[in-house]
ZATOR-879729 format. One line per 3 residues: number of its first residue (from 1); their letters; for each residue x, y, z of N, C-alpha, C, O, CB. Coordinates in steps of 0.1 Angstrom, whole numbers, plus 5000, padded with zeros to 4 digits. Atoms other than C-alpha are relative to their C-alpha. Glycine has a CB too. Layout:
N
NUM) A) X:Y:Z:X:Y:Z:X:Y:Z:X:Y:Z:X:Y:Z; ...
end
This chain:
77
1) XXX) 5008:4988:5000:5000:5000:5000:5009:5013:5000:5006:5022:4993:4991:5000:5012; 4989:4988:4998:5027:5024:5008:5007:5003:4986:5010:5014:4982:5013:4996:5013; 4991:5002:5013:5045:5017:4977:4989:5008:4988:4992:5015:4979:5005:4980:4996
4) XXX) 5015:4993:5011:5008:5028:4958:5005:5013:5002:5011:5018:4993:4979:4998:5006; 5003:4986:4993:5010:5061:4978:5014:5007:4994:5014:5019:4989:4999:5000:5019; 4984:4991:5003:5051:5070:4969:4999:4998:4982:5003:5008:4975:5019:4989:5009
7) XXX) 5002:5001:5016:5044:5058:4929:4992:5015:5001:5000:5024:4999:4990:4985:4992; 5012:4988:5001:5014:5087:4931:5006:5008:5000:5007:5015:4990:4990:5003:5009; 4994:4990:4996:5034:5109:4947:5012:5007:4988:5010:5017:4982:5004:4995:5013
10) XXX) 4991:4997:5008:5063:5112:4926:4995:4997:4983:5002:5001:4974:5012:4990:5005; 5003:4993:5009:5041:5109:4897:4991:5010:4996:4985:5012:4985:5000:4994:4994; 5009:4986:5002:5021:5140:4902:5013:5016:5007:5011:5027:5010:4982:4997:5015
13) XXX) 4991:4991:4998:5053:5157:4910:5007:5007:5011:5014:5016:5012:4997:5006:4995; 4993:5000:4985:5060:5154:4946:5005:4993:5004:5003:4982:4999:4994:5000:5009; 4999:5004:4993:5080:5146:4970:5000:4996:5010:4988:4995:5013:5000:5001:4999
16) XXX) 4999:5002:4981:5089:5134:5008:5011:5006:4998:5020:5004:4990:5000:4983:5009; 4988:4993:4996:5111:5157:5022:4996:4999:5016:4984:5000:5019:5002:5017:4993; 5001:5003:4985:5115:5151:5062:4985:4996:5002:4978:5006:5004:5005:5015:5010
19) XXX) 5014:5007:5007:5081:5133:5058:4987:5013:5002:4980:5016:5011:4995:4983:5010; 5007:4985:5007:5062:5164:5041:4997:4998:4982:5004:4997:4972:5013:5015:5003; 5006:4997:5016:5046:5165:5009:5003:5014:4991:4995:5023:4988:4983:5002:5003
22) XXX) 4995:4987:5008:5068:5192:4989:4998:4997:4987:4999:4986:4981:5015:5004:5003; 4992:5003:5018:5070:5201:4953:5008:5006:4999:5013:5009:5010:4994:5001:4985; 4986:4999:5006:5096:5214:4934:5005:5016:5006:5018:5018:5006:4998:4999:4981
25) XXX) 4994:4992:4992:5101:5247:4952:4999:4997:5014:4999:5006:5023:4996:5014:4997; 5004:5001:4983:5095:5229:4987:4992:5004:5010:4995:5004:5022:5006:5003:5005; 5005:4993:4992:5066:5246:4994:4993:4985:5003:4993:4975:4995:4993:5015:4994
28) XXX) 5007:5012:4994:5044:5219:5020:4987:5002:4993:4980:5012:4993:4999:4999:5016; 5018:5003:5006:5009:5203:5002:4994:4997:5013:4998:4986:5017:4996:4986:4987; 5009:5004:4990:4986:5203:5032:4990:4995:4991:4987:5001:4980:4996:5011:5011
31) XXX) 5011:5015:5005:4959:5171:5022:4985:5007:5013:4985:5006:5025:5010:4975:5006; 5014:5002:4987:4922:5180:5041:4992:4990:4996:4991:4991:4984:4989:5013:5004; 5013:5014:5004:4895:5149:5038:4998:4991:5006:5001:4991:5018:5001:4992:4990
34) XXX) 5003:5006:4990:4884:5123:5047:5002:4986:4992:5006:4986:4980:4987:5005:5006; 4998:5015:5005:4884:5083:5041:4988:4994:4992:4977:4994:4997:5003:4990:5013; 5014:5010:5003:4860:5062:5021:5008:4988:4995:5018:4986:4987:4987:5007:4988
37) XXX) 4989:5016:4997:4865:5025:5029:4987:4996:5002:4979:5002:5009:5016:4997:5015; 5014:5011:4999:4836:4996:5025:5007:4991:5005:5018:4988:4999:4992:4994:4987; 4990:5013:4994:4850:4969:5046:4989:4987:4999:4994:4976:5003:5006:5003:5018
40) XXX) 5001:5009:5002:4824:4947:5039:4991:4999:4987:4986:5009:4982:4999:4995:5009; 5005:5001:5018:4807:4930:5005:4988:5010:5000:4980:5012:5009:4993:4982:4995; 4992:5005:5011:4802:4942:4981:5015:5012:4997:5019:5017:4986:4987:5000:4987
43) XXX) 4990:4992:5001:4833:4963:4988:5000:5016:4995:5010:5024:4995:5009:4994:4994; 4996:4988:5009:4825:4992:4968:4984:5007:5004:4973:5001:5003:5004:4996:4982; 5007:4987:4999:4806:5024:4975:4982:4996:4993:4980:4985:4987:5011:5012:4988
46) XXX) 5011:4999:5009:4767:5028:4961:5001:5013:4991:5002:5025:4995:4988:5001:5009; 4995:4986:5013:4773:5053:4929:4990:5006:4995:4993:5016:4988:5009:4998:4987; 5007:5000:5010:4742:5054:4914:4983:5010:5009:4973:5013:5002:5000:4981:4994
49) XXX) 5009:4996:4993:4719:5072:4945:5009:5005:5016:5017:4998:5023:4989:4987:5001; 4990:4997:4989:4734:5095:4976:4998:4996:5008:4988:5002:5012:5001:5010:5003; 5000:5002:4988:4736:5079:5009:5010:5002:5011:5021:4997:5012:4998:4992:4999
52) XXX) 4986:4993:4992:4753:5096:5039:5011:4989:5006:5022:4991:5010:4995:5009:5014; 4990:5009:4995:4768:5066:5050:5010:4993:4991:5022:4992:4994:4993:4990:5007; 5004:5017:5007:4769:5038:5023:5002:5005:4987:5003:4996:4979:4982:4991:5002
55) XXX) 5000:4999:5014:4773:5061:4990:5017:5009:4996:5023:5014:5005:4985:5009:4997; 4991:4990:5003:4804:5082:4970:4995:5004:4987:4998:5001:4976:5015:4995:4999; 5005:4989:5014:4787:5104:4945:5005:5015:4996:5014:5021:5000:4985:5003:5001
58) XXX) 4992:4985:5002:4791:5137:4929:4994:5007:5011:4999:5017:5015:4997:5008:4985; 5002:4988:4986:4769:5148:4960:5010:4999:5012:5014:5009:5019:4985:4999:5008; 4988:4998:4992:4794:5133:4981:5013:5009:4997:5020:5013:5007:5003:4988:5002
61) XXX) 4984:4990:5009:4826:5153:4960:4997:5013:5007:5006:5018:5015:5000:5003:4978; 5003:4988:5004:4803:5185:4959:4998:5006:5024:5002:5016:5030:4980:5000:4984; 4997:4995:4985:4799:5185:5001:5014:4999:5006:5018:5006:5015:4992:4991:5010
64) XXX) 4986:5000:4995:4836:5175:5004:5006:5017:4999:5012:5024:5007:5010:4990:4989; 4995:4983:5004:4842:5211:4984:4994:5004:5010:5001:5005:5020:4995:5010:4984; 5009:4991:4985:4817:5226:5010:5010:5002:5007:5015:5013:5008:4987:4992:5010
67) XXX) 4995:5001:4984:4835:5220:5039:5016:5000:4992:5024:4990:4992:4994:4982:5012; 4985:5001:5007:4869:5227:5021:5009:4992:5001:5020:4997:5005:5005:5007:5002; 4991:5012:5001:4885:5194:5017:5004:4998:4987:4997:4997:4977:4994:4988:5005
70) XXX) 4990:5005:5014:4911:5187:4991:5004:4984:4998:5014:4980:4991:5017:5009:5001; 4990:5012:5001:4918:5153:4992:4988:4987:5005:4980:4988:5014:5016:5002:5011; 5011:5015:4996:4898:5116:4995:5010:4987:5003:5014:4982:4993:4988:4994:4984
73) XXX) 4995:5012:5003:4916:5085:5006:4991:4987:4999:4983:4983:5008:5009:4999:5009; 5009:5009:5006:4902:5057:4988:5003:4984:5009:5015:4979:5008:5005:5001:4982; 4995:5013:4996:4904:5023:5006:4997:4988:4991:4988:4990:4982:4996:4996:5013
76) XX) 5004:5008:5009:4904:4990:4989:5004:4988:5007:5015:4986:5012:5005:5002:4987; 4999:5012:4995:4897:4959:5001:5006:4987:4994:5007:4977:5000:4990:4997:5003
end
């Protein structure tokens, strides 16, 4: 999993510097968000209707913007 996260990283043009998320002038990427992770079947999100718990839709994206979050970590079972 770690190895996913440093590929990403270095190909969107960042680094780890003293464990910090810099790019190329070293300024720090602060990440805000939140997790979405199904841990059990059928592993994956409902897409097709919003639910606050149980769904990842564009209404879920469009409240992330709300509340000014930049960032989603995706889990995968």
């Amino acid at each position: 999993m770690l190895l996913g996260v440093l590929v990403g990283v270095v190909l969107c043009g960042l680094r780890i510097k003293d464990l910090r998320l810099v790019d190329h002038q070293d300024r720090e990427l602060l990440l805000h968000g939140g997790c979405v992770v199904y841990k059990v079947p059928p592993y994956f999100p409902i897409t097709d209707s919003f639910d606050y718990k149980l769904s990842f839709t564009d209404r879920d994206i469009e409240i992330y913007k709300e509340l000014g979050m930049n960032a989603v970590r995706l889990g995968a079972m």
